[in-house]
N, C-alpha and C positions, 0 to 999 in steps of 0.2 A: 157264726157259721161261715167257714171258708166258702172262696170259689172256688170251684175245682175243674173250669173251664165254661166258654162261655155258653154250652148248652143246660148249666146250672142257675137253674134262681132261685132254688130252695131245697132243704135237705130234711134228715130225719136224725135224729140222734138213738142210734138203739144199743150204747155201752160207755156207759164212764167205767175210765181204767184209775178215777182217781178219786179221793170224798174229799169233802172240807179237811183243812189241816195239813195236807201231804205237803210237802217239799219238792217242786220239779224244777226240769232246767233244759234250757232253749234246744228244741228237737228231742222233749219224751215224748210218746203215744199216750195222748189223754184220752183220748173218747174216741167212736165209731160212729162214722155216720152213712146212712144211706142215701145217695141220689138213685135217681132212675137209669144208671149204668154201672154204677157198682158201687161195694161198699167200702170204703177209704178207713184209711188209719188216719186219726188227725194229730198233726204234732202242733206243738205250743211255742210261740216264738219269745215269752218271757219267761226269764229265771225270776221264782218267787214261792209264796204258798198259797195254795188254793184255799181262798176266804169262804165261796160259795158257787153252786151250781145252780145255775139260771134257767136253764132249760133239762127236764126231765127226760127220761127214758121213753123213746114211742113217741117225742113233740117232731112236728113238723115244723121248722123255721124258715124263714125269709133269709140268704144269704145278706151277712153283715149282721147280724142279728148277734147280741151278746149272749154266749152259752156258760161262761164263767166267769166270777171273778177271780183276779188273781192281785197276791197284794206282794210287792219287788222285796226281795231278799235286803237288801240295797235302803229300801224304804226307812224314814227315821217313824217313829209312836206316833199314829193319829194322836191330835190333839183335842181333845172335848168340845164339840162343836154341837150344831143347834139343831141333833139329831133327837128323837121321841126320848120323853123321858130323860134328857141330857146325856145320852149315851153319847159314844166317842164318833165321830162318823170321819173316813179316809178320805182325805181330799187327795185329789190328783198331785203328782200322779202315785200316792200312795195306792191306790188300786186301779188296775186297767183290764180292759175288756179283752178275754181272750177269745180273739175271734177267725183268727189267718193263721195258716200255717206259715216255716220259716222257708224263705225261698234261696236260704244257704244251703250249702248240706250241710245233712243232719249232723251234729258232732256224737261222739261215741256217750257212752253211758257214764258216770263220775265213778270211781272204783277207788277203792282204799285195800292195798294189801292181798289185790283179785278180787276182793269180795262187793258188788255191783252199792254203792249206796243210796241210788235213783229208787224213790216208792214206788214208783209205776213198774221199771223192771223186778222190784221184789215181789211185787202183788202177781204180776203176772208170772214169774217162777212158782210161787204159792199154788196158785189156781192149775197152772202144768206138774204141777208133782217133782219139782227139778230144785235139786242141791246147788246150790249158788256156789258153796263152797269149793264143790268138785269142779269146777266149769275152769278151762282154761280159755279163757278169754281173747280174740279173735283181733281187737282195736289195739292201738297205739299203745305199747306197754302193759300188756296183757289186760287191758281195759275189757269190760263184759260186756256186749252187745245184745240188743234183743235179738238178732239173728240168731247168740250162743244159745239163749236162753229158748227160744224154738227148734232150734237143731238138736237141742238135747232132749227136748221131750218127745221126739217122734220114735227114738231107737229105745226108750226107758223102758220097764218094766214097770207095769203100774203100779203103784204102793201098796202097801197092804190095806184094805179097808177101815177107818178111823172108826170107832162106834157113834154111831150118830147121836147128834146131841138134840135133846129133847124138844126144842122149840122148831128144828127143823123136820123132823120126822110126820112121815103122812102126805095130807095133802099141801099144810102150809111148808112144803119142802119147794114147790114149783110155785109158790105165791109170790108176787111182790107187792111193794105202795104201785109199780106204773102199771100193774096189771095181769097179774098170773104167767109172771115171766120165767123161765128154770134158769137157775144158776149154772152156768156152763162158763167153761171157758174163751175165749175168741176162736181155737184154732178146733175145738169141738165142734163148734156151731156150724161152722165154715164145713167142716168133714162132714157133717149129718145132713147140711143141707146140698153139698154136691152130692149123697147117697140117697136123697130123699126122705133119712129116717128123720120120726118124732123125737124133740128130744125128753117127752114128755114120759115116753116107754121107759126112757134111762135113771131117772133122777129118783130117790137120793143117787147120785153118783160118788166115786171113790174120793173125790179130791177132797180140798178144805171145806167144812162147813157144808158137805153134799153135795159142791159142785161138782157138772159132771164134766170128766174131762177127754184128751182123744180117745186111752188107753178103753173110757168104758164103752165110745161110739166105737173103737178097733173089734171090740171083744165082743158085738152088737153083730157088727156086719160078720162076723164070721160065725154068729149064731147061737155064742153064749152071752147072750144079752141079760139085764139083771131082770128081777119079775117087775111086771109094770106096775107103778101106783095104781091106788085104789080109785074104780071108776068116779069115782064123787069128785076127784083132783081136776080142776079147772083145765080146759085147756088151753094148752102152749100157740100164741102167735105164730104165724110162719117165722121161721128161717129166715133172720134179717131183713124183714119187713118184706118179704118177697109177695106178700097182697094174699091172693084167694090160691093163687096156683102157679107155677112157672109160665102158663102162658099171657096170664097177664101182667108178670114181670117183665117177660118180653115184648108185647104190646108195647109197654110206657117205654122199653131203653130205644125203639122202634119210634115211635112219636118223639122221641126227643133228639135222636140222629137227626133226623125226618126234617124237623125245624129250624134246626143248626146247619143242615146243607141247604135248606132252602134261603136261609138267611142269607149265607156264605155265596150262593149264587145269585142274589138279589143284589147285595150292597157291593159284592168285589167283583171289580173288571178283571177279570181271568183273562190270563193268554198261555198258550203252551206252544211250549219244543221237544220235540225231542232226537237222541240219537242211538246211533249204536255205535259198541263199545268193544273193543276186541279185548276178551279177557282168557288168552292163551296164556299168557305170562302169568297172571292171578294164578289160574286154575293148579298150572305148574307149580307153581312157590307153594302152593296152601297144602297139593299131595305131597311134596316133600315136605315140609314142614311137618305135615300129620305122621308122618312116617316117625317121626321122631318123637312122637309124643304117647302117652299112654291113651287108651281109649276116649276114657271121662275128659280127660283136655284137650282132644283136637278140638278145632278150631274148626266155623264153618264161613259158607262164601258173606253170607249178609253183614259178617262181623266186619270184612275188606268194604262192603257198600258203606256201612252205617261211619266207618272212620274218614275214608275218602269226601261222603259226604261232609261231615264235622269241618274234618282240614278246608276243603274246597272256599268255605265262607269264608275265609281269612282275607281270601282279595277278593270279595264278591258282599259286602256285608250287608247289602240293599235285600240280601235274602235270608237274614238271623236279625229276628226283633219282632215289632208287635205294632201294630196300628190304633194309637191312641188321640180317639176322633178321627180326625182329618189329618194327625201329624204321626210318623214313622220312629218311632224310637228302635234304633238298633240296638242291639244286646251282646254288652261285652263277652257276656259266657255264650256257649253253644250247649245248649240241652237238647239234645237231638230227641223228638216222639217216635215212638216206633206201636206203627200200628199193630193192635193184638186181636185177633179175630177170638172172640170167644165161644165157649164152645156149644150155649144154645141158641147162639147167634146174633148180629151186633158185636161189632168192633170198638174199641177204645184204645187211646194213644199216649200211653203215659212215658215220663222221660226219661234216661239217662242222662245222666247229669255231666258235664264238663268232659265231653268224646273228644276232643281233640289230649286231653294229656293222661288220657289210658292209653295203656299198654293192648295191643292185642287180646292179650291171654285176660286181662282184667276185663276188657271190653266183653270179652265171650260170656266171665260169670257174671256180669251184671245183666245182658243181655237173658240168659236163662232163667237168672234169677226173678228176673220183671216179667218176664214171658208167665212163669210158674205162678207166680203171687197175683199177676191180672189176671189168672184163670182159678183163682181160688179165694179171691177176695180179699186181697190182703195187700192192697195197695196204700203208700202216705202218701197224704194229702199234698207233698211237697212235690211229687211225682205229675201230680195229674194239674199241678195250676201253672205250672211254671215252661212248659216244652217250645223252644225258640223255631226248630221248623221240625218238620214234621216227614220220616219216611216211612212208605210200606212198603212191601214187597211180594208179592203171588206168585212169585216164580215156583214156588213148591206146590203148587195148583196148577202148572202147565201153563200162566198164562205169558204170553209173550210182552206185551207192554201194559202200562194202566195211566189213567189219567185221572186224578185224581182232584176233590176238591179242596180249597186251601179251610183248615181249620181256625176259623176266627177267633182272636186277632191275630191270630200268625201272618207272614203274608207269603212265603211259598208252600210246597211240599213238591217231594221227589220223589218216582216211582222206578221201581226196578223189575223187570219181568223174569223170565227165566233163562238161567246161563244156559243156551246149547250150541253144538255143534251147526254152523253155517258155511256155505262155503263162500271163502276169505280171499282178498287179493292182496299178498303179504312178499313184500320186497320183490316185486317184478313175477311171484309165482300164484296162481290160485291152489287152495286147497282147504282143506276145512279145520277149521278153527272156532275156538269155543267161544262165544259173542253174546252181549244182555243189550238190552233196550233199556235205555234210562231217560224217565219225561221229567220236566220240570212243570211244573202247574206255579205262576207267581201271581204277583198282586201289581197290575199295570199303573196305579197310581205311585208307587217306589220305583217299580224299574220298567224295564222295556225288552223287547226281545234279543239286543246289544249284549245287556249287562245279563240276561237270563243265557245265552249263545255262552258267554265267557265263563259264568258259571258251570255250565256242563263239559266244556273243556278242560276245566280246572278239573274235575272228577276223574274224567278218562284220563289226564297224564298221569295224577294218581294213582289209579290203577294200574298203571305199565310201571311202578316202583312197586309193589308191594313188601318188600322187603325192608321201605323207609316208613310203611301206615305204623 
């Protein structure tokens, strides 16, 4: 069971994307798990095949806890060892614990010819109703992605219905071994439980083997839903472990903020700065820029915060790394957290990955793209363990500055309020110009108000290049 930050000590597993057998490789989507903030994509930091799964569907584990085994592609033939019965049993490291996600980025999907040859992305094509074949693929030489592989199932036309095969039909259609579970997809479940709906009204659904998939929760909420199983059919758990109701899902993601800021204010000596920021020059670059650009890719102002940020750390590194014990390990990369306010409330801060060597225009889809996925549950696990500092923003809520607490082990975070018009004293003349408040909240055992002072200097003259972020 990964971390996936340090207000996690244990999770739930409610989806293997993979069974004994399969063939994976470093950054597939194996399994889902829920914490009490959201429910993660777990990716697998070993190429191998999956020997066995150790923990069931619906188990609660202790973070660190082995959920698979996996035995290395790599690996030479266990040798008959003094296993029950003389069976063969895998010494190390012929089988390892997969238990972390990778804190590289993820590498693309392995593709032969366009055609994706990863199990996990074929299983999951399967279960979405989507032609692997047709897909032009998004990665590194027309390599397949799960994103292809999701992108194509939202706009598809559902398939034509399979005849149900006889073992699945009825009530054992929503059964499982971990407990009267329905066969859905990931990105079904996900749409049914931000709608509210049962997916229990849905099943058999059209997909493989009755799973149900978005096309049949789409064809649901618009009110040609299929006829619901028969009342004797067990029913279906919440929607990704979400407990008795949404308010007690909220409750728990509420107590576990709750303890991780209390923590965060107990154990770290906080100290804050902050200034203001003349962003007339920003503001200017970004409407001519947008001017030029089509709708869907202008650019907006946090995209100038969130790079500025990045950059700034390069002569400031006392504020990108992590506080391990009592000693500071800086962090060659910059994964910047950008806080996401969700939207039955409770925030989470998963990362963008290496901001300083995007592109604007990159930065923007990664930026939406994480925005859209933490608000719909489809975050990797690689996202949410890995984030070097951490920024928000509330200026789209009017407020002017924010001070923020550092999320542990991180040891700053930086807060931006909202760009408006102030009136400015600008080369010997007052007048008004467009100006944000930007605080820094650090970790006084790294640095001091010196090196926190120079870090937000570095930001502002950033800002007055924008033409160089």
């Amino acid at each position: 069971m990964p971390s996936l930050g340090a207000d996690m000590d244990a999770g739930t597993v409610t989806e293997w994307l993979v069974t004994p057998g399969d063939e994976v490789h470093r950054g597939d989507i194996v399994a889902v798990v829920e914490t009490e903030k959201s429910t993660i994509d777990v990716e697998i930091f070993e190429s191998g095949r999956i020997e066995e799964i150790l923990v069931p569907v619906g188990t609660r584990v202790a973070v660190g806890t082995a959920l698979a085994r996996v035995t290395p592609l790599t690996a030479p033939a266990p040798a008959p060892g003094p296993g029950p019965g003389g069976t063969a049993v895998a010494s190390a490291p012929a089988a390892v614990a997969a238990t972390v996600a990778a804190h590289d980025r993820t590498p693309p999907a392995v593709a032969h010819h366009g055609t994706v040859l990863s199990p996990v992305l074929r299983r999951l094509a399967e279960k979405l109703g989507v032609e692997i074949a047709a897909l032009e693929g998004s990665g590194p030489g027309g390599v397949v992605t799960r994103a292809d592989v999701e992108r194509a199932a939202r706009p598809a036309p559902p398939p034509p219905p399979p005849a149900p095969a006889p073992a699945m039909a009825g009530p054992a259609a929503v059964s499982s071994p971990q407990g009267s579970r329905v066969p859905a997809s990931p990105l079904a479940r996900r749409v049914a439980a931000d709608a509210g709906l049962d997916l229990v009204s849905l099943a058999p659904g059209s997909g493989p083997a009755g799973a149900v998939v978005e096309a049949d929760v789409r064809r649901a909420l618009e009110g040609h839903a299929p006829a619901p199983v028969p009342a004797e059919a067990p029913a279906s758990p919440p929607a990704r472990g979400a407990g008795e109701d949404g308010s007690s899902k909220q409750a728990a993601m509420r107590r576990a903020i709750g303890t991780l800021m209390a923590r965060s204010k107990r154990e770290i000596p906080h100290y804050y700065l902050s200034t203001t920021i003349d962003m007339e020059r920003a503001a200017g670059w970004l409407a001519q820029a947008n001017e030029e650009r089509p709708l869907a890719s202008r650019l907006v102002m946090p995209v100038l915060l969130l790079k500025a940020t990045a950059l700034a750390v390069a002569g400031v590194p006392e504020m990108n790394g992590f506080m391990v014990g009592e000693t500071f390990e800086p962090s060659p990369a910059v994964h910047v957290g950008v806080a996401v306010s969700m939207r039955g409330g409770g925030v989470i801060a998963p990362a963008i990955h290496d901001v300083p060597g995007l592109s604007l225009d990159d930065l923007m889809a990664e930026l939406h793209d994480l925005v859209n996925r933490a608000r719909h549950g489809s975050l990797r696990s690689s996202e949410m363990s890995d984030p070097t500092i951490t920024v928000t923003n509330l200026g789209d809520l009017g407020v002017e500055s924010v001070f923020g607490v550092i999320y542990p082990p991180q040891v700053a975070l930086v807060g931006f309020g909202r760009v408006q018009e102030r009136p400015w004293a600008h080369e010997g003349m007052v007048g008004g110009r467009q100006v944000v408040t930007a605080t820094l909240s650090a970790d006084h055992r790294v640095s001091d108000g010196h090196r926190g002072g120079l870090f937000l200097s570095a930001v502002d003259k950033l800002l007055q290049r924008p033409e160089e972020l």
